[in-house]
N, C-alpha and C positions, 0 to 999 in steps of 0.2 A: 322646705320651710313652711310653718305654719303659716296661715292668712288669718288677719283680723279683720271685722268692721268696725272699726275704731268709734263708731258712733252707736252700739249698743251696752248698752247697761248690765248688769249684772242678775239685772229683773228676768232676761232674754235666756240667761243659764237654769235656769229652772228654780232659783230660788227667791226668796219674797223678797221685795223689799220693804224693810222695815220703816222708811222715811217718806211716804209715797207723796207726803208735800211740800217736797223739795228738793227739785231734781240734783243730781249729779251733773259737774262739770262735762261737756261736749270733749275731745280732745283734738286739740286743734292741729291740722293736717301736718307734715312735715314734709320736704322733697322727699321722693320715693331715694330709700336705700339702695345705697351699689349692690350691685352684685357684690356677695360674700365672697373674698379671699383671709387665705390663713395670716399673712399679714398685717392685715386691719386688727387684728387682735391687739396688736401691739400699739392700738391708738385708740384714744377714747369718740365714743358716736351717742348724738342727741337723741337719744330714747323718748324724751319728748320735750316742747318746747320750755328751754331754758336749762333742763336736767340732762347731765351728759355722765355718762360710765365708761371707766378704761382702766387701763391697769397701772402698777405705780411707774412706769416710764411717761405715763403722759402728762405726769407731773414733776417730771425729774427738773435740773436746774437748767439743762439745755430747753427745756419749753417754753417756759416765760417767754417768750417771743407770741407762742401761736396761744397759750392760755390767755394771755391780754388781749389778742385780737379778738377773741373768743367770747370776753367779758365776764370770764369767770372771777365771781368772788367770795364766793365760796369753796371750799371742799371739807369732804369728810373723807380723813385718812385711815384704813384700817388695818392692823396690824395685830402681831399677838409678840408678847413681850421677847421674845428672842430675834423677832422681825427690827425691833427697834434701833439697830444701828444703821440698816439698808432703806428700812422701808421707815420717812421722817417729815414731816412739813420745812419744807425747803424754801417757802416763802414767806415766813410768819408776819413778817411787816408789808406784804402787801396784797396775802388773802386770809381772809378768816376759816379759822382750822376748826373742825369736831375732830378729835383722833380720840378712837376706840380701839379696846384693846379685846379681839375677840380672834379664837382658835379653828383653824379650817377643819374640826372634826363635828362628826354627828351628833354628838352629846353637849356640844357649845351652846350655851343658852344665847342666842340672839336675839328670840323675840321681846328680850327686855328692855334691848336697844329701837328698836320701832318708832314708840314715842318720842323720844332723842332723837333722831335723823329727820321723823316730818316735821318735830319742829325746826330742825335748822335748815330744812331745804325750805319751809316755808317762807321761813324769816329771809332767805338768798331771793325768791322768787317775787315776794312782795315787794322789794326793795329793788326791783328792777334788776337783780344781778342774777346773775347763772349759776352755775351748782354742779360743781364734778366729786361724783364720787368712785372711789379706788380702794382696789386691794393691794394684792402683791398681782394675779393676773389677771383682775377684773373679771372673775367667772366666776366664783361660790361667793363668796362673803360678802362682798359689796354687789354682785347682783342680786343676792336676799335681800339685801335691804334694799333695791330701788323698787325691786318685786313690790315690797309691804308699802311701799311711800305709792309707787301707783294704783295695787289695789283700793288703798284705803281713798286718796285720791279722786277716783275714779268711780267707784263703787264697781266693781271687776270683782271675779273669783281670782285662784290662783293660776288655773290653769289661763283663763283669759288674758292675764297682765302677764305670764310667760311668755303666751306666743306674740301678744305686744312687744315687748323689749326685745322678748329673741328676731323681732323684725328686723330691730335696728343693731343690734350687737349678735352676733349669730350666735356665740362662743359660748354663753350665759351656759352654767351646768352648777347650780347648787347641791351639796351634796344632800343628802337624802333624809339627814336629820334636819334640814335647812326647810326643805320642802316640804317636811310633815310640819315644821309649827306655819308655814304660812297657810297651812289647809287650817290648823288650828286658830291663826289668824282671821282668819275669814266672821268667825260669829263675833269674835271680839269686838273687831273696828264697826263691826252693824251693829251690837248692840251700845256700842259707846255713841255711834250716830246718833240713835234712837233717844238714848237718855239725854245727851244734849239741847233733841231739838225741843224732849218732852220740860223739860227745866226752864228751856228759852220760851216754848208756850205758858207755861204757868205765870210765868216774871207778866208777860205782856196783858195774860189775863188780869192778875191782881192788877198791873199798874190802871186796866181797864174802867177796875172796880173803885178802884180810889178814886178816879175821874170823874166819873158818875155820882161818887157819893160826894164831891165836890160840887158839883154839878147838882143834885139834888138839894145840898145843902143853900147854895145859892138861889135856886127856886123856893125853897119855902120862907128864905127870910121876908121879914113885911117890909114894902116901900117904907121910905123915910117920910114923916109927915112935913107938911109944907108949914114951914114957918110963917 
């Protein structure tokens, strides 16, 4: 199994970082993982704190028990439309669903879904709740997408946030078209960093400028004469 330092940057893989005044989040430690058996497959494991990946039995209707203990309130269900009788949100009144409809082959566009899944694990994670996401085996499709949700995350390559999650779920094997757009991922979410934080500098500049000429304006008006 691969080994992380979970505490290096994406800076540390040979590439620039584009954001260089604003670090990336730390990832905050987890208990060390079991030992990997072929079993655990068939149960979902905290890849990091609050975001858990497993397959669609760890969300079936005998779970509710250990998903509530768990604090899960989120999930995103994934499926492709002939999955849809077996593979279904079984809780709807009492977690919040993203279900996407995308194809366990190479040629499946997922990287469209990316944006969609960080927001909704966001919105689980801000909100103090947890966040399971699933396939049908929890190994191609929904480990793409927690891949792109920690890269981006994280500021991580692909290969980096691989041997992450495969820490914690052994099983992860995206299939190969899955893995080329998260290499094509990679300049996306930096250069969308980038433009964000260049947009949020500007904002702060201008409001800078207004302040000032407030601020000037108020200097040069003349005292009030003394009645």
């Amino acid at each position: 199994m691969m080994m992380l330092d979970t505490n290096r940057t994406h800076q540390e893989t040979g590439k620039p970082n584009h954001d260089s005044s604003e670090e990336y989040p730390r990832i905050s430690s987890l208990a060390s993982p079991k030992e990997w058996s072929y079993t655990m497959r068939r149960s979902m494991q905290e890849v990091i704190p609050g975001l858990y990946l497993g397959p669609y039995s760890a969300a079936s209707r005998s779970k509710l028990p250990e998903l509530q203990e768990l604090g899960i309130t989120h999930i995103v269900c994934v499926r492709q439309d002939i999955e849809a009788n077996f593979i279904k949100p079984n809780f709807p009144d009492k977690f919040k669903y993203l279900v996407l409809n995308i194809a366990d082959v190479a040629t499946e566009n997922i990287i469209q879904h990316f944006p969609t899944v960080k927001s909704f694990i966001d919105e689980g994670l801000s909100s103090q709740g947890h966040v399971l996401v699933h396939g049908n085996a929890g190994i191609s499709r929904s480990a793409a997408l927690v891949l792109a949700y920690v890269m981006q995350m994280y500021g991580l390559s692909h290969t980096r946030a691989y041997a992450l999650v495969q820490q914690r779920r052994f099983c992860i094997n995206p299939n190969e078209g899955f893995m080329a757009q998260l290499r094509e991922y990679e300049p996306i979410y930096q250069a969308q960093r980038t433009a964000n934080h260049d947009q949020s500098t500007t904002r702060q500049c201008i409001k800078r400028s207004i302040h000032q000429m407030d601020a000037e304006r108020l200097d040069d008006k003349p005292e009030a004469m003394d009645s």
